[in-house]
KOLKE-35361 format. One record per residue (C-alpha): x, y, z; residue number from 1. Coordinates in steps of 0.25 Angstrom, whole numbers, always signed. Example, Ala and Ser with C-alpha at 12.3 -4.5 7.8 and 13.67 -1.06 7.14 Angstrom:
DRENLUM    c1    c2    c3 resi
DRENLUM   +49   -18   +31    1
DRENLUM   +55    -4   +29    2
END
This chain:
DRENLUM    c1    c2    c3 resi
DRENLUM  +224   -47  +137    1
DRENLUM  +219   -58  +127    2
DRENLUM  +208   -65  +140    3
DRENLUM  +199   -53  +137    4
DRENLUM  +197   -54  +122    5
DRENLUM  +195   -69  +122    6
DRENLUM  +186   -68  +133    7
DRENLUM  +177   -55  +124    8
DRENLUM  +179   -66  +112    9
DRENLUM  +173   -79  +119   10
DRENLUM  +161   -68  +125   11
DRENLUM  +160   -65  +109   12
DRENLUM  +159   -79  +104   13
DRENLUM  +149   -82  +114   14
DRENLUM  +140   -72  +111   15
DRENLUM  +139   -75   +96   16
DRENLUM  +133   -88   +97   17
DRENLUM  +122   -82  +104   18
DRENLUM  +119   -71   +93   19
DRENLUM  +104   -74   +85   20
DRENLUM  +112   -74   +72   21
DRENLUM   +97   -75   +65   22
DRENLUM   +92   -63   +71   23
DRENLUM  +105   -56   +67   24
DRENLUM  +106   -61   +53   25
DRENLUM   +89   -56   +51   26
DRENLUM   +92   -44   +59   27
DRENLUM  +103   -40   +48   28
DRENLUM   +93   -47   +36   29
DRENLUM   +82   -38   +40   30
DRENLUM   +91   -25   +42   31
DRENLUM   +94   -28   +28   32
DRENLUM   +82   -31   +22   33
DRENLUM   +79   -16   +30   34
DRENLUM   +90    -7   +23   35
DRENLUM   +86   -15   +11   36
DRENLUM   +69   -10   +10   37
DRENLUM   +74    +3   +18   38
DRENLUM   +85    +9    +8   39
DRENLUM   +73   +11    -3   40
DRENLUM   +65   +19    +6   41
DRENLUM   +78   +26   +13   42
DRENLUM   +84   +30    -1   43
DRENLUM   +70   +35    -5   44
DRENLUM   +68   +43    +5   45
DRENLUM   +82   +50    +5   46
DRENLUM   +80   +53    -9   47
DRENLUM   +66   +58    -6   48
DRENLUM   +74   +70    +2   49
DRENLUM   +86   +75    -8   50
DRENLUM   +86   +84   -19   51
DRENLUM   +87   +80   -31   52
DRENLUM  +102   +83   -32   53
DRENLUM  +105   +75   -19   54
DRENLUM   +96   +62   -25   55
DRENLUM  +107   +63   -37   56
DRENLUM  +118   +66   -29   57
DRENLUM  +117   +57   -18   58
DRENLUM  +116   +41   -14   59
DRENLUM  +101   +37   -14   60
DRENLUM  +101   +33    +1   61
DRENLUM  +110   +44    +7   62
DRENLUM  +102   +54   +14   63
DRENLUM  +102   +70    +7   64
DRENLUM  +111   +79   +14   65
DRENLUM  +107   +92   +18   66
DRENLUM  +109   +97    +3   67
DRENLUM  +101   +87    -4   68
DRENLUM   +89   +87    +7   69
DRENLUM   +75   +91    +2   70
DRENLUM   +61   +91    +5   71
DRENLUM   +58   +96    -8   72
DRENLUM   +55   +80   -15   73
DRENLUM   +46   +77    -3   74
DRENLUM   +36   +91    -4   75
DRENLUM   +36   +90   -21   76
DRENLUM   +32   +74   -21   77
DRENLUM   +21   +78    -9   78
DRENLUM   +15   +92   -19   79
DRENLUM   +18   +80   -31   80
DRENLUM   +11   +70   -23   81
DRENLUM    -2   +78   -17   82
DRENLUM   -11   +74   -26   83
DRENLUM    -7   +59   -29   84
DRENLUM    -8   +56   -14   85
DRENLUM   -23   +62   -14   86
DRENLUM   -27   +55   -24   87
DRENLUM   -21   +42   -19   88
DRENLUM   -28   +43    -6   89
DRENLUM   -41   +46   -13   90
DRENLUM   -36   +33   -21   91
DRENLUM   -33   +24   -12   92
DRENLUM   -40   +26    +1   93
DRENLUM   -54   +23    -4   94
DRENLUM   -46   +12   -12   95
DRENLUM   -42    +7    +0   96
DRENLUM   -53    +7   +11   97
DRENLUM   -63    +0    -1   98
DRENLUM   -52   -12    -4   99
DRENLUM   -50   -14   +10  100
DRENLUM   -67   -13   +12  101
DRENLUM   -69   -23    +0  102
DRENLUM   -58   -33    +3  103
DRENLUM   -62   -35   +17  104
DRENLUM   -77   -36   +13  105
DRENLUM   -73   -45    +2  106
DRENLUM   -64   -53   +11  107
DRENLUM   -75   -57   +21  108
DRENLUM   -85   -60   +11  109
DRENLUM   -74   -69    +7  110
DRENLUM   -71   -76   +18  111
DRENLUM   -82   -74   +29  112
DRENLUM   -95   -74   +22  113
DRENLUM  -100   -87   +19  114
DRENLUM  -105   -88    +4  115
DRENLUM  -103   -98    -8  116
DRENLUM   -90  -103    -5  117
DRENLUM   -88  -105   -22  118
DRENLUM   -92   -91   -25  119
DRENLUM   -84   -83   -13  120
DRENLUM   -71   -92   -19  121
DRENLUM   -75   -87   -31  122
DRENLUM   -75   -72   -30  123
DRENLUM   -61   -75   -20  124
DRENLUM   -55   -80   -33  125
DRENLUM   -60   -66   -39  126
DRENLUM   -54   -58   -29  127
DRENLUM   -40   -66   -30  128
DRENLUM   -42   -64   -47  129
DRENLUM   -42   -48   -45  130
DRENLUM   -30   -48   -34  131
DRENLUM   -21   -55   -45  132
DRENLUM   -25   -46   -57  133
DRENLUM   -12   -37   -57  134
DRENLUM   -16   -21   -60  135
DRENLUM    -8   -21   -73  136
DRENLUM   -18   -32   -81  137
DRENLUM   -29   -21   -77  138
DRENLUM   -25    -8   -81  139
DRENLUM   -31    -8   -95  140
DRENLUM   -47   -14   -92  141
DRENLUM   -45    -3   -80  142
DRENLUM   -41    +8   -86  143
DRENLUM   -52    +4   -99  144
DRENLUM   -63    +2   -86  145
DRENLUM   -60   +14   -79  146
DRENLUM   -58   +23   -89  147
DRENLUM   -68   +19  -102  148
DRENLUM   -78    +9   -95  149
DRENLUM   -81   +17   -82  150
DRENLUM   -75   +30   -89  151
DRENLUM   -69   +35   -75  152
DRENLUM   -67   +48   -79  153
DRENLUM   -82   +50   -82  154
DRENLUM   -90   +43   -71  155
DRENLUM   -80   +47   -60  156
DRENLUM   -79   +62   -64  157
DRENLUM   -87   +69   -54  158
DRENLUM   -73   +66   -45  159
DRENLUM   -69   +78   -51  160
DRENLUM   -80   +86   -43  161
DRENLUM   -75   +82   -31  162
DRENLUM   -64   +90   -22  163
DRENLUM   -51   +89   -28  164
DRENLUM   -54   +78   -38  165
DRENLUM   -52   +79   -52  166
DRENLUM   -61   +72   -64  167
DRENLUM   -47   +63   -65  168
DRENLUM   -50   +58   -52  169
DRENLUM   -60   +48   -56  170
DRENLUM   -47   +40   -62  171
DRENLUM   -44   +41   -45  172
DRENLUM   -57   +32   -44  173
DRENLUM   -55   +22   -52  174
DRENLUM   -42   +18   -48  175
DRENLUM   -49   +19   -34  176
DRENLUM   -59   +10   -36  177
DRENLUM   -48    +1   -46  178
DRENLUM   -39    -1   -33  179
DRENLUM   -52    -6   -25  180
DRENLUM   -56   -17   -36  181
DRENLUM   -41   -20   -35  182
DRENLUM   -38   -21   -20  183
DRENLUM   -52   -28   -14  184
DRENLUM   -45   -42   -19  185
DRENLUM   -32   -39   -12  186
DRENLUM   -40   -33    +1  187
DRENLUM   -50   -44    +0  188
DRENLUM   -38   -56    -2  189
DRENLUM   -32   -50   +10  190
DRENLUM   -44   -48   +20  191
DRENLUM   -49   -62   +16  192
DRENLUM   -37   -68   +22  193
DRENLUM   -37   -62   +33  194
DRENLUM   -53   -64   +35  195
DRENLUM   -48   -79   +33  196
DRENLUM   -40   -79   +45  197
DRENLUM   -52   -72   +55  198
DRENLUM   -59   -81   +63  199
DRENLUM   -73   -86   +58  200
DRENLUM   -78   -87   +74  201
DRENLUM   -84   -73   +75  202
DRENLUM   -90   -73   +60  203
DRENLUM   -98   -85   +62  204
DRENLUM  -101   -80   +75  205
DRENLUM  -107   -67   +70  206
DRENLUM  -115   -76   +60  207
DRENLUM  -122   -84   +70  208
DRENLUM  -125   -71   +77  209
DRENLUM  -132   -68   +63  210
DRENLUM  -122   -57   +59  211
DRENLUM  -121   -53   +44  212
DRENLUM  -111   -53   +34  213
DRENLUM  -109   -38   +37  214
DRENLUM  -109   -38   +50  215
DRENLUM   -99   -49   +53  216
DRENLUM   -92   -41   +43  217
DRENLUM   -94   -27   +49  218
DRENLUM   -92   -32   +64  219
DRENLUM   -82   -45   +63  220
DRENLUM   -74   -46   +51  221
DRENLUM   -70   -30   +48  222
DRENLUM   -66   -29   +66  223
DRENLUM   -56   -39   +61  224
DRENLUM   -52   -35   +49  225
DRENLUM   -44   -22   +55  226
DRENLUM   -30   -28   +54  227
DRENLUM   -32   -32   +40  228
DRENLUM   -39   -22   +34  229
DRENLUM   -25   -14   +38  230
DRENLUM   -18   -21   +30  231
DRENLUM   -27   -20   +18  232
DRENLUM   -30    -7   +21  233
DRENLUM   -14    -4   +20  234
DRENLUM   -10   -14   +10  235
DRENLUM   -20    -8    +1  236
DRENLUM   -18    +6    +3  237
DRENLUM    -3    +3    +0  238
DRENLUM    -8    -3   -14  239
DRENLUM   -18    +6   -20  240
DRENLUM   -10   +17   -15  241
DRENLUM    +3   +12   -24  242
DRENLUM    -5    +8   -34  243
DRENLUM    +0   +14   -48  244
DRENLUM    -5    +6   -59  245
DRENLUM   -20   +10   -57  246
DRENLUM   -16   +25   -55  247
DRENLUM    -8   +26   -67  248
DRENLUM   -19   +19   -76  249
DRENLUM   -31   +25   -73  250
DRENLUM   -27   +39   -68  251
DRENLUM   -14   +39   -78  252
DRENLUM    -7   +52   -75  253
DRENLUM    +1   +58   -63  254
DRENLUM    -3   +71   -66  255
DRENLUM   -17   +67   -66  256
DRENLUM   -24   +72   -53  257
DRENLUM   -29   +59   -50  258
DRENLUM   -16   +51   -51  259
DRENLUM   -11   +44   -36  260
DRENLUM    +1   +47   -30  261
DRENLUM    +9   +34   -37  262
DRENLUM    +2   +42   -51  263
DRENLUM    +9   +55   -47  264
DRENLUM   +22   +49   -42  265
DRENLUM   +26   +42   -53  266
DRENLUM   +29   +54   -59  267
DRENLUM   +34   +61   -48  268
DRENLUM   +49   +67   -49  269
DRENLUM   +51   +61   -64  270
DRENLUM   +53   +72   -75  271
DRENLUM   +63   +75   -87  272
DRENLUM   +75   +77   -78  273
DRENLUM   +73   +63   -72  274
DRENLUM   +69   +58   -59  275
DRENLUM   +69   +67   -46  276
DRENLUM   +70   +53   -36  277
DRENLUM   +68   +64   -23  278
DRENLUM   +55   +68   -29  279
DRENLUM   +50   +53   -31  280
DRENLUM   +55   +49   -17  281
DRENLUM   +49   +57    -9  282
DRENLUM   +36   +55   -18  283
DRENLUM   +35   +39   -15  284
DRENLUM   +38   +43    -1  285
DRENLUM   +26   +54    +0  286
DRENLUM   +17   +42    -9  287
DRENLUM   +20   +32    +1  288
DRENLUM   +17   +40   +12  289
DRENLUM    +2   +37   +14  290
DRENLUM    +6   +21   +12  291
DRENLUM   +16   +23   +26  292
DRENLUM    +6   +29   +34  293
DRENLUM    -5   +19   +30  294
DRENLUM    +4    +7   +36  295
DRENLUM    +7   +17   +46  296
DRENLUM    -8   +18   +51  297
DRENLUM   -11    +5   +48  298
DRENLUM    +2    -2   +53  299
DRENLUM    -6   -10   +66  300
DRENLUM   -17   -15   +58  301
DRENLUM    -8   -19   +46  302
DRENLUM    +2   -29   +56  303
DRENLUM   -11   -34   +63  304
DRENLUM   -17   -36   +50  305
DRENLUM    -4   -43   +45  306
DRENLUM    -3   -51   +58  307
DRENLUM   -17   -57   +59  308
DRENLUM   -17   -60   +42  309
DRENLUM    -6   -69   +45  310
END
């Protein structure tokens, strides 16, 4: 009877030497390291679908039973919700597509086109000097600018002629274009170093043929700039998106109709009987909805755009 179990425990012993015990150990490290940045999330979303009763009355990460399930938080944040999101898009898509226009063009006049070699260093150094200014040393000259020097409110009013704008909707262009002058040095930083990498064979070729700047440009440089203007394009819509500081300065109110969805849901499911956390779930959820599907659609040329940076 005893031939049998020493026999299975020799076959054990030997099979454990040849275990990867690396592989196992990083295997369980990144399991770890995945419950730990899921459990944020998990518990957020639970609570996103459980009446306000269930939230108080259950553990944070437990699932609602069929009492304390609702859909109620999710359809109130959306109706809460509408208006910041339209007014983000109209925000931050513009915002967007003119960093990551300006910050290529910048890049390759950077690096590609040959010019004084003292004064190109010298406006890099520019560009470095505004992607180090943090936003919190600007907010008084930006605030005086937009609103007493340019007088916002004034020059941009005929906004409010326009389909569902409001004269408060010129405080929507100025954090606009605010967001362009502050992303071009970050898009530009982040083009130039992947314009550094490209190869210089087919941009001194098209010179010899006589091409111009542009055209080198236009028919070299922006073909094969797809992968990175990906990541830019994401990295920067994920930004100005977020973005809070410049909302809440030049806009100021959530109950303005011009203030962004991160204006309006700061306020959202806070009131004199306290916190409703449901309500304010299911509100980060539905803001960072359009963030998802923007790494969604641009998942292939984000990794490329990593993978040829590097």
């Amino acid at each position: 009877m005893s031939k049998p179990t020493t026999s299975r425990g020799e076959s054990i012993a030997r099979m454990l030497p040849a275990l990867d015990y690396s592989k196992i150990g990083l295997s369980i490290l990144v399991m770890l390291f995945f419950v730990f940045f899921i459990s944020p999330i998990w518990t957020g979303l639970v609570t996103a679908f459980k009446t306000t009763g269930a939230v108080t009355g259950t553990t944070p990460f437990v699932p609602p039973g069929t009492e304390g399930f609702t859909l109620e938080k999710w359809t109130t944040a959306i109706d809460y919700l509408s208006t910041g999101l339209i007014n983000s898009f109209i925000m931050t898509i513009p915002s967007t597509i003119l960093c990551v226009a300006l910050g290529s063009t910048a890049a390759y006049g950077l690096t590609l086109v040959d010019w004084h070699r003292r004064a190109r260093f010298a406006v890099l150094v520019l560009f470095m000097f505004g992607i180090f200014i943090p936003y919190q040393a600007v907010l008084v000259p930006l605030s005086d600018f937009w609103i007493n020097i340019f007088a916002v409110d004034g020059t941009m009013a005929f906004l409010g002629d326009l389909p569902f704008f409001t004269e408060r909707h010129s405080r929507l262009f100025a954090v606009t274009v605010t967001h362009v002058v502050y992303g071009i040095p970050i898009c530009m930083l982040l083009f130039r170093g992947y314009y550094v990498a490209l190869s210089d064979e087919l941009v001194e070729a098209a010179k010899i043929d006589g091409a111009s700047i542009t055209s080198i440009y236009r028919d070299i440089v922006l073909p094969l700039s797809k992968p990175m203007i990906g990541v830019v394009f994401i990295y920067q819509f994920t930004m100005i998106w977020n973005e809070f500081l410049f909302s809440l300065t030049l806009i100021g109110s959530s109950n303005s109709p011009a203030a962004t969805v991160t204006l309006v849901l700061s306020g959202l499911g806070s009131d004199l009987s306290g916190v409703d956390f449901g309500l304010r779930m299911a509100g980060a959820f539905v803001a960072a909805l359009p963030t998802i599907i923007i790494y969604v659609l641009f998942a292939e040329q984000f990794a490329e755009g990593l993978a040829s940076d590097n």
